[in-house]
C-alpha positions as CSV (number, residue, x, y, z in Angstrom):
1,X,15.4,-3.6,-17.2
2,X,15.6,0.3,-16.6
3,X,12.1,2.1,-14.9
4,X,11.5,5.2,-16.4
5,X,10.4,7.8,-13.2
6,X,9.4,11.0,-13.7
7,X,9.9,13.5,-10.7
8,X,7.5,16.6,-10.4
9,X,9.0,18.1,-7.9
10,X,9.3,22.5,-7.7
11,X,11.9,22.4,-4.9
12,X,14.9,22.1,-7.2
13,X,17.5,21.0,-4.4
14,X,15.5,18.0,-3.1
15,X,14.4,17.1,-6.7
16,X,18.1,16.3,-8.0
17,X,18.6,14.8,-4.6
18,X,15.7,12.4,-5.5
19,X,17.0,12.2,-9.1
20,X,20.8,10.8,-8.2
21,X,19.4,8.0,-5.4
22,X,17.0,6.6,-7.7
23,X,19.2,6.3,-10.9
24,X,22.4,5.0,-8.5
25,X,20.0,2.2,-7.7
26,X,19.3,1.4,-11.5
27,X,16.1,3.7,-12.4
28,X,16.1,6.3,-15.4
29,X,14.7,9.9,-14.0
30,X,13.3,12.8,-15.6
31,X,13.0,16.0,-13.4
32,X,10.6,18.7,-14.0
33,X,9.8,21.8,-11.7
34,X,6.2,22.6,-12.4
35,X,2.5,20.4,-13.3
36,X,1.9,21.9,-16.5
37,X,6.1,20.7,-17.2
38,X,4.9,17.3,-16.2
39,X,1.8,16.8,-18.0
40,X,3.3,17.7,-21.2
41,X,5.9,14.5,-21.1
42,X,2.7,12.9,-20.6
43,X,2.3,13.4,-24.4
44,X,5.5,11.1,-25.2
45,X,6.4,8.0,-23.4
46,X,4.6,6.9,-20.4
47,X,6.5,7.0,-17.5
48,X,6.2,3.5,-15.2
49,X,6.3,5.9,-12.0
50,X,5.4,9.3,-11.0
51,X,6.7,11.3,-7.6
52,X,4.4,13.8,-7.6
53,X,4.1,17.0,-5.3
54,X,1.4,18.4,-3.8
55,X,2.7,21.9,-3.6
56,X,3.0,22.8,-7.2
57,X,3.4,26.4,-9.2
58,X,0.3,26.7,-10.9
59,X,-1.6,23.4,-11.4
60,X,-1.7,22.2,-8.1
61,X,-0.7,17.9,-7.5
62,X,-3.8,17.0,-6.7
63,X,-5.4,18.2,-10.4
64,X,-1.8,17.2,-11.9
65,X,-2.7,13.2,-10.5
66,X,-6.3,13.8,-11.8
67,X,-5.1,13.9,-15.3
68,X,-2.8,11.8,-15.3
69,X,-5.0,9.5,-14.3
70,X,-7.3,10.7,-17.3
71,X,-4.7,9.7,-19.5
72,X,-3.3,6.1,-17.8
73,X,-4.5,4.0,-15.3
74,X,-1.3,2.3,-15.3
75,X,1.0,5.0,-14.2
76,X,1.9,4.4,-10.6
77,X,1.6,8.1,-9.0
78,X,3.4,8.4,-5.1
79,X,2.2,11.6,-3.9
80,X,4.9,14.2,-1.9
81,X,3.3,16.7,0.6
82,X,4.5,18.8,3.0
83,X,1.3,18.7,5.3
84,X,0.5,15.1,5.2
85,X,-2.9,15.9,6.6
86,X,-5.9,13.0,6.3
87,X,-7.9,14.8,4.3
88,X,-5.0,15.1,1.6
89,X,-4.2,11.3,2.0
90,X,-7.9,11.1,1.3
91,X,-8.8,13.1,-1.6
92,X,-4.8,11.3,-3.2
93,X,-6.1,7.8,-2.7
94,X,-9.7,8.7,-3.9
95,X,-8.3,10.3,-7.4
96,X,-5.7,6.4,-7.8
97,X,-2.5,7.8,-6.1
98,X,-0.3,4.4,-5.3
99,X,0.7,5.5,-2.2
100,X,2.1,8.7,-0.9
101,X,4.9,10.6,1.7
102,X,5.5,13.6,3.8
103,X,8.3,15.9,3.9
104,X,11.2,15.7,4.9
105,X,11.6,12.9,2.6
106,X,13.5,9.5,3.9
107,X,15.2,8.9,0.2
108,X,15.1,5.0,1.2
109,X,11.1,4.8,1.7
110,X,10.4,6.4,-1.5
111,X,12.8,4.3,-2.5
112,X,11.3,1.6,-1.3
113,X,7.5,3.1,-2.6
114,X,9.1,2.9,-6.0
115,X,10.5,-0.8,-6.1
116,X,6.7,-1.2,-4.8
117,X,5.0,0.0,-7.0
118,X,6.9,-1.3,-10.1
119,X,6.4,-5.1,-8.5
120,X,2.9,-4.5,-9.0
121,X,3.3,-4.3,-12.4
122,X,3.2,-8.0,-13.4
123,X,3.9,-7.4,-16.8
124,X,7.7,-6.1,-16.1
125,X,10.5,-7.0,-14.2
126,X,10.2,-6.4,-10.8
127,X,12.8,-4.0,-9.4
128,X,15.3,-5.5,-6.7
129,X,16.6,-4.0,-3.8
130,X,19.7,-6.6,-3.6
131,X,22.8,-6.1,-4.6
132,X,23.0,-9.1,-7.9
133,X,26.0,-11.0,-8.3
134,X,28.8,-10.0,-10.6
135,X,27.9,-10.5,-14.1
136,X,29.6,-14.1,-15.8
137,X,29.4,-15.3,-11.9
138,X,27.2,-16.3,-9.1
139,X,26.9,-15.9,-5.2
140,X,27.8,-19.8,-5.8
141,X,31.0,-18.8,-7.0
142,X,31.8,-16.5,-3.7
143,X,31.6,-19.5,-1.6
144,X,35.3,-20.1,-1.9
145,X,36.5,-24.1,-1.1
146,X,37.3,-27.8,-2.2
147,X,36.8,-29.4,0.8
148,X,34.4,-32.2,1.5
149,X,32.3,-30.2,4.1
150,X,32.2,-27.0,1.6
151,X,31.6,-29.2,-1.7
152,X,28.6,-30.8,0.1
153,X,27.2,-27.1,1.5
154,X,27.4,-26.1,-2.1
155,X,25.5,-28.9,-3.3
156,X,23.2,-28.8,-0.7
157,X,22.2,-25.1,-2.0
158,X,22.5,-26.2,-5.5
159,X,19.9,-28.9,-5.1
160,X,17.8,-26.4,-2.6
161,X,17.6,-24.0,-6.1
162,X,16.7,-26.6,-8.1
163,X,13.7,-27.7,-5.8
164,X,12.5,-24.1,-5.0
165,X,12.0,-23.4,-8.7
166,X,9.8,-27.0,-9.3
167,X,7.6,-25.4,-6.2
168,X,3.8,-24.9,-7.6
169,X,2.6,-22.5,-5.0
170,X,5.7,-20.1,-4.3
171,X,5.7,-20.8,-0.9
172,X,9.8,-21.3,-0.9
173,X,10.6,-23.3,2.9
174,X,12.7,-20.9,5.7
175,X,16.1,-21.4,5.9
176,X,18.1,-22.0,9.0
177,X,21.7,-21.1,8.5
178,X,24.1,-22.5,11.7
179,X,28.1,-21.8,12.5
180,X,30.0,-20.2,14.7
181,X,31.4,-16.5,14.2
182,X,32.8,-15.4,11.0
183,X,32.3,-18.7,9.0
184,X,30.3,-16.5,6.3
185,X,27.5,-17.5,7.2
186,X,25.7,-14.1,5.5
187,X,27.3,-15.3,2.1
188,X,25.6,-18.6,2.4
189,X,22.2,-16.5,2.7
190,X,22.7,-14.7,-0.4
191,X,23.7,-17.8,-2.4
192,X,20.3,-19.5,-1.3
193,X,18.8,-16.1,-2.1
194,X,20.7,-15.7,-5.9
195,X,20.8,-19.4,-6.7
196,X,17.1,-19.8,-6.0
197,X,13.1,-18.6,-7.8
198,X,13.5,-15.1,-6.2
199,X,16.6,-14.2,-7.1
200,X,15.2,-11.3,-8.9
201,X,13.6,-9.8,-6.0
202,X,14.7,-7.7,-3.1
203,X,17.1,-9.5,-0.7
204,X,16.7,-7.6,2.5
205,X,19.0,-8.1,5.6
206,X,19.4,-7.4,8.9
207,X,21.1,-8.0,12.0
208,X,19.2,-8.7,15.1
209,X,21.7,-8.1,17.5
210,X,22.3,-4.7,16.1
211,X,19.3,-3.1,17.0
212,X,18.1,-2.4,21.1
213,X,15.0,-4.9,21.3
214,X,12.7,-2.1,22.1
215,X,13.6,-0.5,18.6
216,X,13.3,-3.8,16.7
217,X,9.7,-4.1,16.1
218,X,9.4,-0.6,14.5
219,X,12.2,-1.8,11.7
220,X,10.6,-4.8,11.0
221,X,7.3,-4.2,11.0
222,X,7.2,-0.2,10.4
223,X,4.8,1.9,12.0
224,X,2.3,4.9,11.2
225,X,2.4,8.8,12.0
226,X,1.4,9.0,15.2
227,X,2.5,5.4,16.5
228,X,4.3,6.5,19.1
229,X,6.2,10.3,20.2
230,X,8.4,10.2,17.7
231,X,7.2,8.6,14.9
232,X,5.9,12.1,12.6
233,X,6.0,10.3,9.7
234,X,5.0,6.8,8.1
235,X,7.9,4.2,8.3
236,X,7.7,1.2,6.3
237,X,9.6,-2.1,8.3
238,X,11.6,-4.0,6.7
239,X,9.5,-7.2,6.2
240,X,7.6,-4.9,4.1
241,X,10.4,-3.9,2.0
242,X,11.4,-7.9,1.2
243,X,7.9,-8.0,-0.1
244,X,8.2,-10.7,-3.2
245,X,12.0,-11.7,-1.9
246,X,14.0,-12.6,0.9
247,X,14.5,-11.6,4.8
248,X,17.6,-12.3,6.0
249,X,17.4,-12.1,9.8
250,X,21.2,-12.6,11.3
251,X,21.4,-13.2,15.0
252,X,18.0,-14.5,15.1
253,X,19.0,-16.3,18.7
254,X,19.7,-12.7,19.9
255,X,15.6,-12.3,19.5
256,X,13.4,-11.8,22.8
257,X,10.8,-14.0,23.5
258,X,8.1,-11.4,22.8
259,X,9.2,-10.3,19.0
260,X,9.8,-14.5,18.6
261,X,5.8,-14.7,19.3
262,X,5.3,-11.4,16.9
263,X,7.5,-12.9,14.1
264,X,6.3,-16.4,14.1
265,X,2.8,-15.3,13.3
266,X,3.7,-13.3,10.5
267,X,5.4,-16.7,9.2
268,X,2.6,-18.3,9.6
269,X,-0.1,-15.4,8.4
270,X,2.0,-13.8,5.6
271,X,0.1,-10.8,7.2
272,X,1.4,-7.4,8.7
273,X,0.4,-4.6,10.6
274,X,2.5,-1.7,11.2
275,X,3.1,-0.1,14.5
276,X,-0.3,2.2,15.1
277,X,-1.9,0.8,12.6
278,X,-5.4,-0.7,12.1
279,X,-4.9,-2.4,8.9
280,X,-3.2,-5.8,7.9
281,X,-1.4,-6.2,4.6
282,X,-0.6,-9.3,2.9
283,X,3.2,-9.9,2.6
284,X,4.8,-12.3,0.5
285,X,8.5,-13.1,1.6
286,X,10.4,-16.1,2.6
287,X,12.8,-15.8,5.3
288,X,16.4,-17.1,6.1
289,X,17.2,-17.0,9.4
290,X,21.4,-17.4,10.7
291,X,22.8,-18.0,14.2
292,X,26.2,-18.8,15.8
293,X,24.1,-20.1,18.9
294,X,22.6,-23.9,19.9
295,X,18.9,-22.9,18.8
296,X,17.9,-26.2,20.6
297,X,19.3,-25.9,23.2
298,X,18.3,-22.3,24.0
299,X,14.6,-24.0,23.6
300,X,15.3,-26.6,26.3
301,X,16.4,-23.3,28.3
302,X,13.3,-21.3,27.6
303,X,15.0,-18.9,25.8
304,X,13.3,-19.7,22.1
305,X,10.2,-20.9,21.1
306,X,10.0,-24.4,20.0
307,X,7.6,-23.4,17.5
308,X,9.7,-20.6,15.7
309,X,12.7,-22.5,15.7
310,X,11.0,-25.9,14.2
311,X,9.5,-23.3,11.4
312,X,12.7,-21.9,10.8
313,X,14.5,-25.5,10.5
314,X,12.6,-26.5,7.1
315,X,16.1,-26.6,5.5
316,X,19.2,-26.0,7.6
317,X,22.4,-25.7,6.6
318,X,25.5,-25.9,8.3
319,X,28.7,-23.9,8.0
320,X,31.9,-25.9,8.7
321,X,34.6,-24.0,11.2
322,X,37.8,-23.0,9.0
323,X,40.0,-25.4,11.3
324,X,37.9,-28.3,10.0
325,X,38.2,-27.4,6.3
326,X,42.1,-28.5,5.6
327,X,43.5,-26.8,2.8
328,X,40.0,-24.4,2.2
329,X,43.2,-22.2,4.8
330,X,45.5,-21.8,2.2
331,X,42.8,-21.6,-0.6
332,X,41.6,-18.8,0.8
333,X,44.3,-16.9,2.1
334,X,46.3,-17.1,-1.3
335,X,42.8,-15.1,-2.2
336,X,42.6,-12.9,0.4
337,X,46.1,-11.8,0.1
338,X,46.0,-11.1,-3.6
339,X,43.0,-9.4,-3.3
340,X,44.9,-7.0,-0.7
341,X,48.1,-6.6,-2.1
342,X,45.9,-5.4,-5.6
343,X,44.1,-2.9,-3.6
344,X,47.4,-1.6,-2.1
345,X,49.7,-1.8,-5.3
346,X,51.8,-4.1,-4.0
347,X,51.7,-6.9,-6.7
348,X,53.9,-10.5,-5.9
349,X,52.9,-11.2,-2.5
350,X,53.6,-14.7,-1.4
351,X,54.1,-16.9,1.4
352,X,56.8,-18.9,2.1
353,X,56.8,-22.2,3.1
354,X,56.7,-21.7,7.2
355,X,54.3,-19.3,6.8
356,X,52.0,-21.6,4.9
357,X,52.6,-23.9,7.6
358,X,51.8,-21.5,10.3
359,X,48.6,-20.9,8.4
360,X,47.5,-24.6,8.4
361,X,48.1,-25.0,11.7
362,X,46.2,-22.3,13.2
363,X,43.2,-22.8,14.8
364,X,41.5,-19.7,13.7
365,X,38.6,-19.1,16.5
366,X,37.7,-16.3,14.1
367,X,37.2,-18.0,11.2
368,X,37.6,-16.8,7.8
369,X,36.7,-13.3,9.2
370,X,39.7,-13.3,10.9
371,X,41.8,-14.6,8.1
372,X,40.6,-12.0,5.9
373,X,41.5,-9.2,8.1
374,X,44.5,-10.8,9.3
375,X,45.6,-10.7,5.6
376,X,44.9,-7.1,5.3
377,X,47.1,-5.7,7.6
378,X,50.2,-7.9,6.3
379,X,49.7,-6.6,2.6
380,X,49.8,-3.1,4.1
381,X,52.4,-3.7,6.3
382,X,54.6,-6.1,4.2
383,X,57.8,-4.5,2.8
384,X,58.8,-7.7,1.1
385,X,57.6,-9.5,-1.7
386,X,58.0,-13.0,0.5
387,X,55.6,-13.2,3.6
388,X,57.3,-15.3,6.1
389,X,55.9,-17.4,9.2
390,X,57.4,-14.5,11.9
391,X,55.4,-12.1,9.9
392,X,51.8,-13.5,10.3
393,X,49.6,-11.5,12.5
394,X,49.6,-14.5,14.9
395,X,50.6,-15.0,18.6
396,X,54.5,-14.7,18.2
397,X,55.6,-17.9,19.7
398,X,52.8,-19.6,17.4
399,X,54.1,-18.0,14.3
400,X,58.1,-18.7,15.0
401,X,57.2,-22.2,16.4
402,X,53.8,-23.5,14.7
403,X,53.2,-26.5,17.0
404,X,52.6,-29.8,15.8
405,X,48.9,-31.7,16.9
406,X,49.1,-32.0,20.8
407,X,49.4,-35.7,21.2
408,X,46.3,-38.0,22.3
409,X,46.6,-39.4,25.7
410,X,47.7,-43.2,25.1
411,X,44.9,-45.0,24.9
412,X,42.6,-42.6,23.7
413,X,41.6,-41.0,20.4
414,X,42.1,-37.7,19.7
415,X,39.0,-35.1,18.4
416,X,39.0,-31.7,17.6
417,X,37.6,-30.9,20.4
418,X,40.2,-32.6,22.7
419,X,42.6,-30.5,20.5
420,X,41.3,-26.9,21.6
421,X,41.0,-28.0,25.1
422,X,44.6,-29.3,25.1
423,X,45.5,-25.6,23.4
424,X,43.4,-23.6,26.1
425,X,45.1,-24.9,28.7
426,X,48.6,-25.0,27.2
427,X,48.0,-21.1,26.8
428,X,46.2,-20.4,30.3
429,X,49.5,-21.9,32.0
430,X,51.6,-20.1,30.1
431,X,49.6,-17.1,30.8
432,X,49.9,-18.3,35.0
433,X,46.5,-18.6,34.3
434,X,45.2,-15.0,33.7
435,X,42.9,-15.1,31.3
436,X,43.0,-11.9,29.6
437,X,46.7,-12.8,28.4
438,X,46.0,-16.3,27.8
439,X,42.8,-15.0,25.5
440,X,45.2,-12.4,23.6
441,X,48.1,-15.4,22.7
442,X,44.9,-17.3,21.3
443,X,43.5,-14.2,19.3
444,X,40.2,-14.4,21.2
445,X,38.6,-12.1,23.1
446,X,38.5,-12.7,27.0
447,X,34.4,-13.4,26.6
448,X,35.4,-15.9,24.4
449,X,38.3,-17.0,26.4
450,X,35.8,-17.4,29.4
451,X,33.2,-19.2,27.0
452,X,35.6,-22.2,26.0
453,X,36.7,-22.3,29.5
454,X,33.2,-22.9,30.9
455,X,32.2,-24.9,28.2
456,X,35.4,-28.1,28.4
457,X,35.1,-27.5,32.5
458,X,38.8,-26.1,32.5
459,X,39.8,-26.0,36.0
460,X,43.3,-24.8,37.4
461,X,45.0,-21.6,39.5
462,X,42.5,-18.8,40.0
C-alpha cells in the first residue's frame, strides 16, 4: 500500500530532495512551498503524513500544525526547524506534532520518522524498511540447494514460520544463526525474517564487526543533541528503527563485553534509552543474531556472556560448509555463472567436464562467497564459450591436476577434518613451509592459514 506524504517545505532544493528519497522507498509525495499552499490540500484528501517546516512564508509551522490539527487528529505532522531550540520542541509537541528534526536534515531519520509514524497507524499497512522478496518468489527460494544438510535448513525455517505465526503474544524467540565465512549466513536471516509473522515490517541489519566498539552503542541505541561533542542533532539507533520487525546483528561474537551487558537487557526489557537521554521507550523487535565463531566456547573463555548467548540460542540454525554439501557445488555455480555471463552479454557459458570436476573437488575455505566471485571474474575473462578446468580461478596445479581424496591411514577412518589437515600440510611442504605461499595455493589468507595450522597442531620446518 502507497502513503500519501505531503511536504511543506519553502526551501525548494531540499524539498525535491525530500520528495525523490521518500517516493524511491515506496511513498507518494506532494510538495508545496508555503502554509497557506499546504492547508488548502487539506481540503481534498487527507494526507497520512505531514513534513512540516517551521520557517514558513507567511503562516508560520507552528499555526500551519495548529490547524491541521483542527481539521484531523489523525494526520501524523514531523516538524522541520532550523533552530531546534526546546522551547520550539515544546510549543510542537504541545499543539500534537509526532515527532520533529533539525536542519541539516539526515534523509534516512526522517525516513525513519515517517515509517514511524505510519506503524502507528493500526488501521494500515505498516511501512517496511526491508528490501521484500521478488514478487512470484520468496527469500526461501534464494536459499539455493538439494542437499540433505540444506533441505533440512530449509525445513527447519519453514516449520520456524509456521510456529511464529500460531504465537499468541508476538513475542517471536531470537535466532542464532552459526557457519563459518561466506556460507550465506545473512540470507538465512532474511528467510527467517520473510518466511515468518513480521515479514511486513522493517528488517534492519548490521554488522558488528564493522563499526569501532566505541561507536557501536550510538548506532544502536541512538543518542540525543547534546549526548556527547558531536552529537548537534538527535540520532535515532538502529534498534529503534526495527521497531515492529527484525534486528539482524552479524558478527555478534565480535561484541565487547560491555555492549553484551547493554544489549542483553534491552532483550530482556524491550526498553530503550538513547545516548543522553532520560527517557525509556518501549521497543518491540525480535532479533537474529549470526556468527562464524564457537559462541560456547568464547563463554568458557570469558569472552561472551553465558546469559546473552543462552538468550540468543532459542532457535539456532546451522549453515553447512560448501565442501560438505556434494553437488549444492555445481548447483550453484551453473547459477552463478549464468547469472554473470547475462550481466556481461556473454550468453552459452559452460563447463566442461574437468572443470566440473575441479569444482567438486575443491575445498572452498571461502565458501559460496568465494564461488560466487570466483565465477565472476571467469565470465569476464572467458573468451570461450567452454570453461575448462585450467581456466578456474584456482591454485594452478589444483585446477590442471584436481586431486583425488588423500587416502586414510590404514586402519583408520577418514573425516573431513582429517581431509583438510592432510591438504594443509600437503601445501605447507610444497610451500618449504612458508606460510604465506602455502596460504595463497589454498586461496586463504595467511590469518586463516595460521588459524587451521593452530587449530589441527600442524607442526614441521619453521
Amino acid at each position: 500500500m502507497t502513503h500519501a506524504i505531503l511536504i511543506i517545505e519553502d526551501e525548494r532544493v531540499l524539498a525535491k530532495n525530500i520528495k525523490t528519497y521518500l517516493e524511491r522507498h515506496g511513498h507518494a509525495a506532494v510538495v508545496v512551498h508555503s502554509g497557506e499552499e499546504g492547508l488548502a490540500r487539506l481540503d481534498g484528501a487527507l494526507p497520512d503524513v505531514v513534513v512540516l517546516d517551521f520557517h514558513l512564508p507567511g503562516v508560520d509551522g507552528l499555526e500551519v500544525l495548529a490547524r491541521i490539527r483542527a481539521r484531523s487528529a489523525s494526520v501524523k505532522v514531523i516538524m522541520i526547524t532550523g533552530d531546534a531550540t526546546v522551547k520550539v520542541a515544546v510549543q510542537a509537541m504541545k499543539l500534537g506534532a509526532f515527532d520533529y528534526l533539525s536542519k541539516p536534515v539526515v534523509l534516512r531519520e526522517l525516513r525513519l520518522l515517517v515509517d514511524r509514524a505510519l506503524g502507528l497507524d493500526r488501521s494500515r499497512e505498516p511501512a517496511s524498511t526491508g528490501p521484500a522478496p521478488e514478487a512470484g518468489g520468496s527469500e526461501l527460494d534464494k536459499l539455493a540447494g538439494e542437499s540433505a544438510p540444506m533441505l533440512a535448513l530449509k525445513d527447519a525455517i519453514r516449520r520456524l514460520a509456521e510456529a511464529e505465526r500460531l504465537v499468541l503474544d508476538n513475542d517471536l524467540p531470537t535466532v542464532l544463526i552459526i557457519g563459518e565465512t561466506g556460507t550465506g549466513k545473512e540470507c538465512v536471516a532474511r528467510a527467517v525474517h520473510f518466511e515468518g509473522a513480521r515479514k511486513a515490517r522493517p528488517f534492519i541489519e548490521i554488522n558488528c564487526a564493522s563499526i569501532p566498539p566505541q561507536m557501536l552503542e550510538a548506532e544502536l541505541f541512538g543518542h540525543e543533541r547534546g549526548a556527547f561533542t558531536d552529537a548537534r542533532e538527535r540520532k535515532y539507533g538502529l534498534i529503534e528503527a526495527a521497531d515492529g520487525g527484525t534486528l539482524f546483528l552479524d558478527e555478534i561474537g565480535e561484541l565487547d563485553l560491555p555492549m553484551q551487558a547493554k544489549l542483553l537487557k534491552v532483550l530482556e526489557e524491550k526498553k530503550l534509552r538513547r545516548l543522553g537521554g532520560l527517557q525509556e521507550h518501549r521497543i518491540d523487535f525480535r532479533v537474529i543474531a549470526a556468527t562464524n565463531q564457537d559462541l560456547a566456547l568464547r563463554v568458557r573463555e570469558g569472552k561472551f556472556r553465558s546469559d546473552l548467548y543462552y538468550r540468543l540460542k532459542m532457535v539456532q540454525l546451522e549453515l553447512p560448509p560448501l565442501r560438505e554439501r556434494g553437488d549444492d557445488v555445481l548447483l550453484l555455480a551453473r547459477g552463478f555463472l549464468a547469472m554473470h555471463a547475462s550481466r556481461y552479454r556473454k550468453p552459452g557459458l559452460f563447463f566442461t567436464p574437468c572443470a566440473q570436476r575441479a569444482l567438486r573437488g575443491w575445498h572452498w575455505p571461502g565458501n559460496v562467497r568465494e564461488l560466487r566471485n570466483m565465477l565472476e571474474q571467469i565470465a569476464l575473462m572467458a573468451r570461450e564459450e567452454a570453461i575448462a578446468a585450467r581456466d578456474l580461478a584456482l591454485p594452478s596445479s589444483f585446477a590442471h591436476h584436481p586431486p583425488a581424496a588423500p587416502a586414510a591411514p590404514p586402519g583408520h577412518e577418514m573425516n573431513l577434518e582429517g581431509m583438510e589437515r592432510q591438504y594443509l600440510v600437503a601445501a605447507l611442504g610444497q610451500a618449504r613451509w612458508n606460510v604465506t605461499q602455502a596460504a595463497r595455493s589454498l586461496g586463504l589468507s595467511r590469518d586463516a592459514m595460521r588459524y587451521r595450522i593452530e587449530k589441527y597442531s600442524i607442526k614441521g620446518e619453521p
